[in-house]
C-alpha positions, 0 to 999 in steps of 0.5 A: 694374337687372340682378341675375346668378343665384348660387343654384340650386334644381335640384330634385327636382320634386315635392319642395318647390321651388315653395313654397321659390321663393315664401317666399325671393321674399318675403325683402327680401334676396333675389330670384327669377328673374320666370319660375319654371323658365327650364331655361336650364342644361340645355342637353342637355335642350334638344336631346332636345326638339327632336330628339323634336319635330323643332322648338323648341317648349319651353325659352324661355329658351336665349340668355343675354340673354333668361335675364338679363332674368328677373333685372331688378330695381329695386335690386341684391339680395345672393342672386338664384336661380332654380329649376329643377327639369330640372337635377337629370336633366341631364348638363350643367347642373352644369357649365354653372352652374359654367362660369357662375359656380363661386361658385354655392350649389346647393340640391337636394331629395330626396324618398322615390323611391316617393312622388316618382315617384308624385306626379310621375306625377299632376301629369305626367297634370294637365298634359296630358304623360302620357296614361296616367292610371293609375300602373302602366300608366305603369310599365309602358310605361317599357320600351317608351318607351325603345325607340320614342318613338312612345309618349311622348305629343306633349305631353312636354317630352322622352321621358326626363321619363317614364322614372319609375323611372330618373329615381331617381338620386339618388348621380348626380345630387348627385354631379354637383354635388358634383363640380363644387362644394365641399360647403359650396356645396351644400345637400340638403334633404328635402322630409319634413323640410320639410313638417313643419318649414317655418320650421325648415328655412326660417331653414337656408337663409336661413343657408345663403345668409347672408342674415338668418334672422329674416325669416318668410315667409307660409308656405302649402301650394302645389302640393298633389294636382289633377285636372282638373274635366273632362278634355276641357277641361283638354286643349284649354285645356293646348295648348302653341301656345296656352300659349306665344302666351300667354306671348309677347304677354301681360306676366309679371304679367298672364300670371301671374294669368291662369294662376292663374285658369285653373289654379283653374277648370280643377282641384280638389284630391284626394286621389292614389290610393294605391299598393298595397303590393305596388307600393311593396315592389317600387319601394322594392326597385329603389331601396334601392341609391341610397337607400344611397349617398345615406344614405352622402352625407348620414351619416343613414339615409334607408333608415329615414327613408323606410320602406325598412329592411323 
C-alpha cells in the first residue's frame, strides 16, 4: 500500500537525526521512508554533484516513483517521513517540499556550530569523503576548495559538504523554511537538549505530529564517535561503485544487515580529538552573528546555551 511523505527531518547532520528516525520508525502510528537519506528534494545538490563528477553516481533516489516506493507499507500510516539531512544546505528543497505538499510539518536540528562542523568533520574523514584527516587542515583548505575542485577528494558527494564553516547558516536555512511554511508547520530542536532529555523531547514531537505521545521507544545512543581499524581497508571497502552495485542487487533488508555488519568490522568507537581553544574561540567568533539571529528566531539565548557569551 502507498503511503505519500507529509514530515521531513531536514537536518542539521550530525545533530540527532539518526536516532530520531529509528525511535519515530518504532511508533505504530508512524512510518519512515526504507532508505534513510533518499535526498529526493534537494534537486540543485543533485546537479552540483554531476557537474563535479561529470556523471550521475550519487543521489539515487531523483524520479518520483522510485522515491514514492521507499513509502510502500502493508497498511496506511497517519505520519510518513523521512530524513533527509542535505535539505537543510539546499537552496531548493524547501520549495521543492512545499511544491509537493504545502501541508508538510518540517522537523529541523540544530547543534552548537563549533562541535557540529567538528563532528561532521570526522564522520566525513570515516566515510572516505574527507581526505584530510586533521580538522584544522580541513579548515584551512576551505578557501582553496572553493576556488579549484581539484582539491575536493573524488569521494565527496559535492564540493560545498566540505565547506565546513559556510555550511553555518543557520538564519538561512531555517529561514528557508519558515518562508515557505506557517511556523506552526516547523518545528527546531537541539540536539543538546535532546541528548540529555531523550523521552522529554521525544513525546514533543510526537505532539507535534499529533500523534499518541505515550508510546516509548528503545531509545539507544546511535551514530556515536568511529574510526576505522585500518585505514587502507576502510577506503577500499567504502568504494562508492561497489556500495551502489550493493545496493542495486541486494534487497533493502539484506542490504541493511550486511551494511551494519560491515560498519562493526570496519570501525570502533573513539573518543574525537578535542578542539583547542584557540580553535574553538575563533570559530565561535565567526559564528556569534548567526548564532544571534537564531536565538532571535527561537526567543532563547542560544549564545549562552552554546557557551558563546565569552
Amino acid at each position: 500500500m502507498m503511503n505519500k511523505p507529509n514530515f521531513f527531518v531536514v537536518g542539521e547532520p550530525k545533530s540527532g537525526t539518526t536516532a530520531l528516525h529509528e525511535f519515530l520508525n518504532q511508533h505504530p502510528q508512524i512510518t519512515m521512508s526504507r532508505v534513510k537519506e533518499p535526498y529526493y528534494f534537494c534537486t540543485d545538490l543533485h546537479a552540483e554533484s554531476d557537474q563535479f563528477h561529470g556523471k550521475k553516481i550519487y543521489f539515487k533516489y531523483r524520479e518520483k516513483n522510485k522515491y514514492l516506493s521507499l513509502f510502500n507499507q502493508d497498511k496506511k500510516y497517519e505520519v510518513v517521513g523521512e530524513s533527509s539531512t542535505f535539505y537543510i544546505w539546499s537552496k531548493k528543497a524547501a520549495e521543492n517540499i512545499y511544491n509537493y505538499d504545502r501541508q508538510s510539518k518540517i522537523l529541523i536540528f540544530l547543534r552548537n556550530p563549533v562541535h557540529f562542523i567538528h563532528s561532521l568533520h570526522s564522520h566525513w574523514v570515516v566515510e572516505t569523503y574527507e581526505n584530510l584527516c586533521d580538522f584544522e587542515d580541513a579548515l584551512s583548505a576551505e578557501a582553496d576548495r572553493k576556488k579549484n575542485w581539484k582539491k575536493i577528494p573524488s569521494r565527496a558527494y559535492f564540493p560545498s559538504m566540505l565547506y565546513y564553516t559556510s555550511l553555518v547558516d543557520y538564519a538561512g536555512q531555517v529561514g528557508r523554511f519558515l518562508k515557505r511554511f506557517d511556523h506552526q508547520q516547523v518545528k527546531i530542536v537541539l540536539f543538546e537538549t535532546f541528548q540529555k532529555n531523550n523521552e522529554k523531547i521525544f513525546k514533543e514531537i510526537l505532539n507535534f505530529l499529533e500523534v499518541d505521545t505515550s508510546f516509548k521507544p528503545d531509545f539507544k545512543r546511535l551514530n556515536t564517535s568511529k574510526k576505522p581499524r585500518i585505514k587502507t581497508l576502510n577506503y577500499l571497502a567504502q568504494n562508492v561503485y561497489f556500495l551502489e552495485t550493493m545496493k542495486t542487487i541486494l534487497p533493502y533488508g539484506l542490504h541493511a544487515q550486511i551494511k551494519k555488519v560491515g560498519q562493526n568490522m570496519l570501525w570502533k568507537k573513539t573518543h574525537r580529538k578535542e578542539i583547542t581553544t584557540k580553535v574553538y574561540d575563533e570559530l565561535a567568533k565567526k559564528f556569534r552573528k548567526d548564532v544571534e539571529a537564531m536565538s532571535d528566531v527561537l526567543h532563547m539565548d542560544l549564545k549562552k546555551e552554546w557557551k558563546f557569551d565569552v
